[in-house]
C-alpha positions as CSV (number, residue, x, y, z in Angstrom):
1,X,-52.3,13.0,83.0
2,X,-48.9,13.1,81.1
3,X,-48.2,16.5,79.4
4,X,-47.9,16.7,75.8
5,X,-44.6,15.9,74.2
6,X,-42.5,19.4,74.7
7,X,-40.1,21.1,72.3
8,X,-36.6,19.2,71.4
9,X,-35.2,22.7,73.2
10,X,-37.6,22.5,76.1
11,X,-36.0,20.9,79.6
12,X,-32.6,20.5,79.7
13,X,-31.5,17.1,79.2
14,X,-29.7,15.9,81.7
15,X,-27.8,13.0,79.9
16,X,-25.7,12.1,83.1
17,X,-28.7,10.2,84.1
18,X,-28.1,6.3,84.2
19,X,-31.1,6.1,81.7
20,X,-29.4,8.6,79.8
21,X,-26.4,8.1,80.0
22,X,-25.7,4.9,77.4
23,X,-27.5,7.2,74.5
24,X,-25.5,10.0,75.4
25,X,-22.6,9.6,72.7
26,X,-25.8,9.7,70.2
27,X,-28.5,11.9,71.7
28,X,-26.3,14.8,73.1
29,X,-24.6,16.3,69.3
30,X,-28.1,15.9,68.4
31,X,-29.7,18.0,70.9
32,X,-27.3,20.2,70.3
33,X,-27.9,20.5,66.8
34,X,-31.5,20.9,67.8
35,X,-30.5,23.9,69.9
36,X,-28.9,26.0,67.4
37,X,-31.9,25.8,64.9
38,X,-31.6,22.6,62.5
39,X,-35.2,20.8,62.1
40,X,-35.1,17.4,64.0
41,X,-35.2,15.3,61.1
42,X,-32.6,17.2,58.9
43,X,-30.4,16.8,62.1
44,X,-31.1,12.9,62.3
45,X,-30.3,12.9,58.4
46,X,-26.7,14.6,59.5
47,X,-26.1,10.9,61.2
48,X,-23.8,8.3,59.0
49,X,-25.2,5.0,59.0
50,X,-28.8,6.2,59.8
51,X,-31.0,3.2,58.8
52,X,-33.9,5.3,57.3
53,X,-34.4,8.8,56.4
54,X,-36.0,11.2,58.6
55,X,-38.6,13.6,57.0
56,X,-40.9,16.7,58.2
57,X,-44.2,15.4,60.2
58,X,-46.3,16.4,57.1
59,X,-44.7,13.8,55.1
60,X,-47.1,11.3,56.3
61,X,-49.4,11.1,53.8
62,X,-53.5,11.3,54.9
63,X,-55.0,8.1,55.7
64,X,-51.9,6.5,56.2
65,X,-51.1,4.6,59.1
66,X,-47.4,5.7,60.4
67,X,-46.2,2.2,60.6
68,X,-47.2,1.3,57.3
69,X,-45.5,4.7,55.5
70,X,-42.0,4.3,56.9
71,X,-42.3,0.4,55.4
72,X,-43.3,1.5,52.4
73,X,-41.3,4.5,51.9
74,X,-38.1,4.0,54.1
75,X,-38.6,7.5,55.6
76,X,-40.0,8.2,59.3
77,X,-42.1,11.2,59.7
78,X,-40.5,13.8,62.6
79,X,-41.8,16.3,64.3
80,X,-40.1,19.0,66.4
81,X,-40.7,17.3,69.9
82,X,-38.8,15.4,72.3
83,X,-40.8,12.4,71.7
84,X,-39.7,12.1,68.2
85,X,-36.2,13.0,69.0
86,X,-35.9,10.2,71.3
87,X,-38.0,8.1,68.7
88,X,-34.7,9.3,66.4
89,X,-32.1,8.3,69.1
90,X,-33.1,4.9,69.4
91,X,-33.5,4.1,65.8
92,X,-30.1,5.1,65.4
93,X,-28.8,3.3,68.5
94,X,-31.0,-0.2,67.6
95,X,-31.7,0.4,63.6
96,X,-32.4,-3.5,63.7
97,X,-34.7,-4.0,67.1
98,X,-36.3,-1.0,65.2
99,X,-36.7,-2.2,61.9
100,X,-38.2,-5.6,63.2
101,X,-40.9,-4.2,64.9
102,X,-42.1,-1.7,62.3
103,X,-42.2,-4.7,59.9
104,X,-44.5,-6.9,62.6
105,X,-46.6,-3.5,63.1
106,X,-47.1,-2.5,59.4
107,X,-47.8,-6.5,58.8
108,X,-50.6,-6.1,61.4
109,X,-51.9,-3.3,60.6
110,X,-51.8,-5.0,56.6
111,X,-53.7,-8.1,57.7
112,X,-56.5,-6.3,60.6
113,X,-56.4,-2.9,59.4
114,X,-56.4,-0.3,62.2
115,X,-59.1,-0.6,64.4
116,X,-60.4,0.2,67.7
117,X,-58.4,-2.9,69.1
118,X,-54.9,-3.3,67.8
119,X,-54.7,-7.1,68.8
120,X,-52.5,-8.9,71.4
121,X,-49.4,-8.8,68.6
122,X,-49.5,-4.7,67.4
123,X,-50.5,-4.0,71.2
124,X,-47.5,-5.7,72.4
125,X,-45.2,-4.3,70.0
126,X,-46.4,-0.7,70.6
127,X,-45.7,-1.0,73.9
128,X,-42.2,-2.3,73.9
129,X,-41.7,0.3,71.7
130,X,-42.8,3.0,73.7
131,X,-41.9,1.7,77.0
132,X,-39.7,-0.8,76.9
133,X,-36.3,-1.7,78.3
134,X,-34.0,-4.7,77.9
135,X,-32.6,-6.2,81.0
136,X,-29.3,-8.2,81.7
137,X,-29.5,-10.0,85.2
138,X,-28.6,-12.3,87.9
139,X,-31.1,-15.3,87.6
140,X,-32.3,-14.0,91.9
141,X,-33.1,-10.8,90.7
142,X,-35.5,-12.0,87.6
143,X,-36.8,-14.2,89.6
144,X,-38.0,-11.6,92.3
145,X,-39.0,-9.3,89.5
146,X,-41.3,-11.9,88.3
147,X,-43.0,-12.7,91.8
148,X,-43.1,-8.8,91.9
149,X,-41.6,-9.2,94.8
150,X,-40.2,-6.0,95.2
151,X,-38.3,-6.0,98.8
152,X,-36.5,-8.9,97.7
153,X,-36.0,-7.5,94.2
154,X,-35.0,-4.1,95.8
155,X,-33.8,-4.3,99.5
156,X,-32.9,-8.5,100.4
157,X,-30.4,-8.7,96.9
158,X,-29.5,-5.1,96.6
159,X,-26.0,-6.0,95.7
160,X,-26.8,-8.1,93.1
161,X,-27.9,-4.9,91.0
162,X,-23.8,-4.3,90.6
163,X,-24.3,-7.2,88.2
164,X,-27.0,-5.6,86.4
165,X,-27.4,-4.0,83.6
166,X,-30.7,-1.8,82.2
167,X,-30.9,-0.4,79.3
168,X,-34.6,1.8,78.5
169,X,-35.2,1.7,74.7
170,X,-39.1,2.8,74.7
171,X,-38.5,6.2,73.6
172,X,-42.0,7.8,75.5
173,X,-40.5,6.2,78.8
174,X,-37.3,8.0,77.8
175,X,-39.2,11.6,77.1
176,X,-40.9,10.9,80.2
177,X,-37.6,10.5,82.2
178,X,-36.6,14.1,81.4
179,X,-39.3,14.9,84.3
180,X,-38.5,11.7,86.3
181,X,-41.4,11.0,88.3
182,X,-41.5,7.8,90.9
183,X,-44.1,6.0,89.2
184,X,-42.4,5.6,85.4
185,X,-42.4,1.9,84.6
186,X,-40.8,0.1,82.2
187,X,-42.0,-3.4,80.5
188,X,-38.2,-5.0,80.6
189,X,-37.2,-7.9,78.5
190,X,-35.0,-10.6,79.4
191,X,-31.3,-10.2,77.4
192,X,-29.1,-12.6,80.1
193,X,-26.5,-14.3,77.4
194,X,-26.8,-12.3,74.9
195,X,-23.7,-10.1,75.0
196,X,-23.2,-6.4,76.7
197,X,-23.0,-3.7,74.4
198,X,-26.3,-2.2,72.3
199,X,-24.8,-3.5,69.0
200,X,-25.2,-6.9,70.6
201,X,-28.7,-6.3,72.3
202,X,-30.2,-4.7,69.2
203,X,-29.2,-8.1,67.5
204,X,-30.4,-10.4,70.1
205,X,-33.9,-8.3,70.1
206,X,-33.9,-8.2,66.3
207,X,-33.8,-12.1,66.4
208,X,-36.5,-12.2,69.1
209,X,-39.0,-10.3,67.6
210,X,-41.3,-12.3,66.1
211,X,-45.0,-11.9,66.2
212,X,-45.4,-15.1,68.9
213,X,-43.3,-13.9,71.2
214,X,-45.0,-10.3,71.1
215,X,-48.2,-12.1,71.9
216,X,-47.0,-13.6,74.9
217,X,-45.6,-10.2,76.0
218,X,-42.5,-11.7,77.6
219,X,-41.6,-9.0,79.4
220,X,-42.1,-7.7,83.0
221,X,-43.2,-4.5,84.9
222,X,-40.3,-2.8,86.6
223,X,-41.0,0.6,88.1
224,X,-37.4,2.3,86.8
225,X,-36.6,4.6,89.8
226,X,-36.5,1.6,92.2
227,X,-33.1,0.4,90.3
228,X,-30.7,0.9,92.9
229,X,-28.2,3.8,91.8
230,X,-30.8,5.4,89.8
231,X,-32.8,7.9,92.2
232,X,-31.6,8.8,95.4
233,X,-34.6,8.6,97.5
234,X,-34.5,4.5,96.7
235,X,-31.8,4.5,100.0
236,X,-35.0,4.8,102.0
237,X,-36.1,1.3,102.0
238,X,-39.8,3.4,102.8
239,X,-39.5,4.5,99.3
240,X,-40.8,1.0,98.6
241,X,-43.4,1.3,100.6
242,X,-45.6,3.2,97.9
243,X,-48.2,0.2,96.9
244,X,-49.5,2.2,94.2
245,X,-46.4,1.8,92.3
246,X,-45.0,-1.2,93.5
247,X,-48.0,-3.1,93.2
248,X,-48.2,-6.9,94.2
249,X,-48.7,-9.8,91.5
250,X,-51.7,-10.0,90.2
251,X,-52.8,-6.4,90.0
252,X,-52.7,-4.2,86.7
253,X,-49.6,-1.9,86.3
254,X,-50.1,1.9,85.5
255,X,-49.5,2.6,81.5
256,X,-47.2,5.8,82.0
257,X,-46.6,6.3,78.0
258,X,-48.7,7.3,75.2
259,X,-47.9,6.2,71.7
260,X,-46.6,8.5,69.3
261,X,-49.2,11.1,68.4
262,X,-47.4,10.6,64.1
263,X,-49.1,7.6,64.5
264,X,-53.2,6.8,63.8
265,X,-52.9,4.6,67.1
């Protein structure tokens, strides 16, 4: 079982980190911040350009689903933790990707109400946002990632992964990655074309992001410390023997994130 989100000032954050690393201009003032006493959200406040205003957990109002609230109000409810600081991070970092999917949650959530089932569109989008990751590819290596054929994928076009780029955005997979752990998974979307930076990404998500494509879930399962360059053990081509985490087509993936505990669901 996972722990319970930690302190903001709990592990040291280690933002050299390949998954890190690309919020590192953002997320390491912040922590720092953090560190010397300011409350999370008055420290995500201290950003220019933030998209929303951060407030105090407690500003949720009771019976209230999360999703619905920062719609309505334009203010995200924060608590002290390092799931909510990475929650901050990437809104910062992808205020548009971020915006798009509170809209499809909240209008879900409007339309069903929050039930014991969120439905294939709110489940989707909960767990892109949690745990998801936008990929930029050669077509060979998408194409073993979708076979989940993972010594292809891994070992057979290794230096393909040069032409790579990964970028995690779920903000639990990115509190989880503080503790990195072998079997961490991201649910990675297709970005090939759309441009390098995150400026561009968030964009390209922003556009994609509609409530048909979340119910296809049209992204794929990639266990993250298998990326070549990102744990040392993945030399060993043995570190892919492991069928519990890289687990053949057809069977069901591990979910290694929680949603946020500010939210009802």
């Amino acid at each position: 079982m996972d722990p319970p989100p930690g302190p903001v000032g709990g592990p040291d954050i280690d933002w050299r980190r390949p998954w890190f690393a690309p919020w590192c201009e953002r997320g390491e003032p912040m922590s720092q911040r953090v560190l010397s006493g300011t409350p999370l959200h008055q420290a995500l406040n201290q950003e220019q350009g933030a998209p929303l205003r951060f407030a105090a957990a407690d500003a949720l109002p009771p019976g209230v689903a999360y999703e619905q609230h920062i719609l309505q109000s334009g203010e995200c409810p924060t608590r002290d933790n390092l799931h909510d600081f990475f929650n901050g991070v990437v809104w910062l970092g992808m205020p548009r990707a971020k915006a798009r999917l509170n809209v499809l949650q909240a209008a879900q959530i409007a339309a069903h109400g929050v039930g014991a089932a969120r439905g294939a569109v709110r489940d989707a989008g909960t767990l892109f946002d949690e745990n998801g990751a936008v990929l930029c590819a050669p077509q060979p290596l998408w194409q073993a990632l979708s076979a989940r054929d993972w010594s292809r994928l891994f070992i057979d076009l290794r230096p393909l992964w040069r032409d790579a780029r990964l970028l995690i955005v779920g903000h639990a997979l990115l509190e989880k990655l503080v503790r990195p752990r072998k079997n961490l998974t991201a649910h990675v979307w297709n970005v090939s074309g759309s441009g390098g930076s995150m400026a561009e990404w968030d964009g390209w998500l922003a556009g994609e992001l509609t409530a048909e494509r979340l119910a296809s879930k049209p992204f794929l399962p990639l266990p993250v410390l298998g990326v070549p360059g990102w744990w040392p053990g993945n030399d060993e081509i043995s570190f892919y023997d492991d069928p519990l985490v890289f687990r053949p087509a057809g069977r069901q993936e591990p979910i290694t994130t929680q949603p946020s505990a500010a939210s009802p669901t």
